[in-house]
N, C-alpha and C positions, 0 to 999 in steps of 0.2 A: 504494500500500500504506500502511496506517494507521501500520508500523514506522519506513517511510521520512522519511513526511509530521511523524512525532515527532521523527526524527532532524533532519531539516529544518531543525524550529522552532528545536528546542535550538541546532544550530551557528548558526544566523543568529543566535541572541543572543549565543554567544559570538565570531561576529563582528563585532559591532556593538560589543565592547566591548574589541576592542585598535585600539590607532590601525593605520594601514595603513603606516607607518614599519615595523614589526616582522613584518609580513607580506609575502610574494614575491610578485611579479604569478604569477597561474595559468597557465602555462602553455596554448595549443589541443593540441587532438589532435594535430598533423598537428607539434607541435614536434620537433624532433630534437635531443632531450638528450645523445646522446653517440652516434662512432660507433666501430666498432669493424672495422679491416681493410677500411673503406667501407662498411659494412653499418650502416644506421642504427638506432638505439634509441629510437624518439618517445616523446611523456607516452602515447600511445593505448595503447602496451605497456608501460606501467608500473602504470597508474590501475588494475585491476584489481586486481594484485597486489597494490598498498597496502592498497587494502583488505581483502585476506586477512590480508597480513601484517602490518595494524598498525591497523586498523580497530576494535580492542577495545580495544586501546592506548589510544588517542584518547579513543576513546569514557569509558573512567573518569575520565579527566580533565576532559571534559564536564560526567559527571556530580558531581561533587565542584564542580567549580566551578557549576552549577545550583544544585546543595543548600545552598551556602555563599554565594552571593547570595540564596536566596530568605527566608533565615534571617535575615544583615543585612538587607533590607529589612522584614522585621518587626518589626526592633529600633531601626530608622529608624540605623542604620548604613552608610555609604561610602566609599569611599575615593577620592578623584579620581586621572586619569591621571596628572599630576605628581605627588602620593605614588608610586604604581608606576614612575614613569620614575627618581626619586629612589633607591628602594631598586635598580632594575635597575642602576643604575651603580654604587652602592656596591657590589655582586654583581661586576660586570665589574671593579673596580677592584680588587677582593679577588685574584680568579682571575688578572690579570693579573700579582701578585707573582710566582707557581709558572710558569707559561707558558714552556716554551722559548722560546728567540732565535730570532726569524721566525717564531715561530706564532699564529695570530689567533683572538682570542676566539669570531667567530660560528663558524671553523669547525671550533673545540674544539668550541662547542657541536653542530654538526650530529654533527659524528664518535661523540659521546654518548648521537648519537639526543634532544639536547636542543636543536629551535632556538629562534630570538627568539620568534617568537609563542606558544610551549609556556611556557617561561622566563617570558615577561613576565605568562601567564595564572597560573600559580603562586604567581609574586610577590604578585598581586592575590588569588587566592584567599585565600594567607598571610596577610598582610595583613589582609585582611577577618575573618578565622576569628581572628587575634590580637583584635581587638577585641569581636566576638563572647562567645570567653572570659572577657574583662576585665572586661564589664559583669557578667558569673556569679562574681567573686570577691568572696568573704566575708570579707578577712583577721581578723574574729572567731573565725571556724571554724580558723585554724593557728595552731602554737606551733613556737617553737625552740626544738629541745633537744640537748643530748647522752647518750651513754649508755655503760654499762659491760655486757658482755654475759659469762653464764656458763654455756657450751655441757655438757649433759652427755657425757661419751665413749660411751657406746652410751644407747639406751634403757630399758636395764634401771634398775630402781625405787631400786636402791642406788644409782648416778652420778646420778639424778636428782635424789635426795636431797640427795647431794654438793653439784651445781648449785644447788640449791637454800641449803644451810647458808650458800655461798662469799656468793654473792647478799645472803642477807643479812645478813651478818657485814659484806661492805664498804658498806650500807644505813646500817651502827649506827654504824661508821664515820665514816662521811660527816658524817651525823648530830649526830654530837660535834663535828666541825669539823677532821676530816681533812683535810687538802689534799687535793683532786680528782685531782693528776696523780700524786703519792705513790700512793694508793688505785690508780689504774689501774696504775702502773708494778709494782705486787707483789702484782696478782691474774691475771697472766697472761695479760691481755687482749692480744689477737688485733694483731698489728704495724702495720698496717696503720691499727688503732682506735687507738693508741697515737699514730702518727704523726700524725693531726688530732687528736688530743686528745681524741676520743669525738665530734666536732663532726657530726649528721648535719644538721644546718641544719632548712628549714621544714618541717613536715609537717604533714599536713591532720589536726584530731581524729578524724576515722575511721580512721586507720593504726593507730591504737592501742587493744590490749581496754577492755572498759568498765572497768572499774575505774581503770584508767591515765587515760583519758578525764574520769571525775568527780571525779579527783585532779585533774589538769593545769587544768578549769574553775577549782576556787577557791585552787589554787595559787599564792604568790606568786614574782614573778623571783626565782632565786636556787634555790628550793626542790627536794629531792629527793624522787623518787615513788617510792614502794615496788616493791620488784621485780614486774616481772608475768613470765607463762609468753606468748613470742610464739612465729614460726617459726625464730625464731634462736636460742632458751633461754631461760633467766633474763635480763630485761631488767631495770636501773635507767634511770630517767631523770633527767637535770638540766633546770630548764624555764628558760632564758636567754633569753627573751623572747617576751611573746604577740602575736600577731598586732591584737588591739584597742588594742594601746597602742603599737605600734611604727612607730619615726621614720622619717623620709622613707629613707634609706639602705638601711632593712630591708625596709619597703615592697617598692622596687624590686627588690633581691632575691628575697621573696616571690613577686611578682610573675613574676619570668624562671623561678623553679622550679617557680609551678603551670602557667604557658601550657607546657612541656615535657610533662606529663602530661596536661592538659586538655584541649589541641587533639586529642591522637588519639583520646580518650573523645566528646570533643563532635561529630568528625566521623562518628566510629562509631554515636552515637546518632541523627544525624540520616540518616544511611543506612539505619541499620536502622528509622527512622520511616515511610522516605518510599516510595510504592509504584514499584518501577523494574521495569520491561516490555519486552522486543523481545529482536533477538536478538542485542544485546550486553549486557545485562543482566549484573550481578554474577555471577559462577560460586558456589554453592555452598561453602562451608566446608567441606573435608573432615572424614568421619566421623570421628569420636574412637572408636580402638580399648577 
C-alpha cells in the first residue's frame, strides 16, 4: 500500500536519526512480555493494538519532526547527536531534583507515555526548530516598553470618554516630567501592572496599532507614546529600549521571548505549508460555532 510504503520511509528516517542507545531491541512475535496466572502475553498480542492505540500518537511526532528537519536543511541548519545527548541530560538532570526516592528517570519517562527515543526525538526537533527561528529574528522589528492602561467600566460612550480624559491627563503628565511610578501609583492602575512597574518587556512592532507603531519607529529611549485604543483600553507606552540598539543582555532576553511565540507560529506555518496524506494525517480543526 502506497500509505504504508510512506509511513515506511518516514520512520526509517527517523530511525536513522537516534542513536540505538535510546532505543529497545524489538522485541519477535513469539516474545512473552509478561505472564499472567501462567497464561502468556507475547509482543504478537500487543503489536496490533499499539497501533490502534497509539499509532496516530507516533505518527504526529513523525511528522513535526519530518517538517522541522526538512526546513533546517534548507536553511543548511543541524544539530549533531552530542548537542541532543547534551540537552537530554540536562533534561534528566533537571527531572531528577523532583523524583521520589527509588524512582528512575527512564521509567518516569515510560509511565508518561514518554520514552528515551520519543524524548530524545523532541529534544532534537527543539532544538532544530530553536535555530530555525533564530535565523527569522529581526531585533529591529521589537521594542521594550512599558505601559499605563485605562480600562473603561462598560462600553458605553460616556466611560469611554472617561478612559479616554484619564489616559491623557497622565500623557500630559508624564510629559512634564512626572515620575512614572507616582503617575501609575494615583491612576488606578490594575495591581498586578503596579507591581512590575508597567514592565511588559519585548514586543514585536506589530502588537501595536499603527499609530503607536510610527510613534515607537522614531521614538527616542526614554520617550512616551500617546495613548492609543488596544484590547485592553487606553494604552500609554514608555519605549525603554529598541531592539536595533540593544546590548548583549537584552539581546538574549529578546531572544528567549520571541522563540516562546515563534516556534508555535513557525511550526504551524510549516504544517499548514506542507501536503500530509494517509490515514494518520492531521485531524481537522474543529468547526468554529
Amino acid at each position: 500500500m502506497i500509505i504504508n510504503a510512506l509511513l515506511s520511509v518516514v520512520a526509517a528516517f527517523q530511525m536513522a536519526q537516534i542513536p540505538a542507545t535510546y532505543l529497545p531491541a524489538k522485541p519477535t512475535p513469539d516474545t512473552v512480555l509478561v505472564k499472567v496466572d501462567g497464561v502468556a502475553i507475547k509482543a504478537s498480542d500487543v503489536e496490533n493494538l499499539l497501533w490502534d492505540w497509539r499509532g496516530r500518537e507516533v505518527t504526529q511526532d513523525l511528522i513535526a519532526y519530518q517538517l522541522i528537519h526538512k526546513k533546517a536543511e534548507t536553511l543548511h541548519l543541524a544539530v549533531t547527536p552530542d548537542d541532543v545527548a547534551k540537552e537530554y541530560e540536562r533534561v534528566k538532570a533537571e527531572a531528577a531534583k523532583t523524583l521520589p526516592a527509588g524512582q528512575n528517570f527512564d521509567d518516569m519517562l515510560r509511565q508518561r507515555g514518554q520514552p528515551k527515543s520519543r524524548l530524545f526525538m523532541q529534544i532534537e526537533s527543539n532544538l532544530l526548530l530553536t535555530k530555525i527561528v533564530d535565523v527569522q529574528l529581526d531585533p529591529k522589528k521589537f521594542f521594550k516598553v512599558s505601559t499605563l492602561v485605562f480600562k473603561p467600566k462598560t462600553e458605553s460612550a460616556t466611560d469611554l470618554a472617561d478612559a479616554v480624559g484619564k489616559a491623557q491627563d497622565a500623557y500630559k503628565r508624564l510629559a512634564a516630567g512626572e515620575a512614572w511610578d507616582k503617575v501609575m501609583k494615583s491612576t488606578g492602575q490594575d495591581e498586578a501592572l503596579v507591581t512590575g512597574k508597567g514592565d511588559l518587556g519585548w514586543r514585536s512592532i506589530d502588537a501595536f496599532p499603527a499609530t503607536a507603531q510610527a510613534e515607537l519607529q522614531r521614538a527616542a529611549v526614554g520617550a512616551y507614546i500617546k495613548p492609543v485604543q488596544t484590547q485592553n483600553g487606553l494604552q500609554l507606552f514608555r519605549l525603554d529600549a529598541v531592539g536595533a540598539k540593544a546590548t548583549a543582555k537584552d539581546l538574549e532576553e529578546l531572544k528567549k521571548i520571541y522563540e516562546q511565540s515563534a516556534m508555535q507560529t513557525t511550526f504551524m506555518a510549516l504544517r499548514n505549508g506542507a501536503k500530509i496524506e494517509g490515514m494518520f494525517a492531521p485531524l481537522p480543526a474543529p468547526a468554529q460555532k
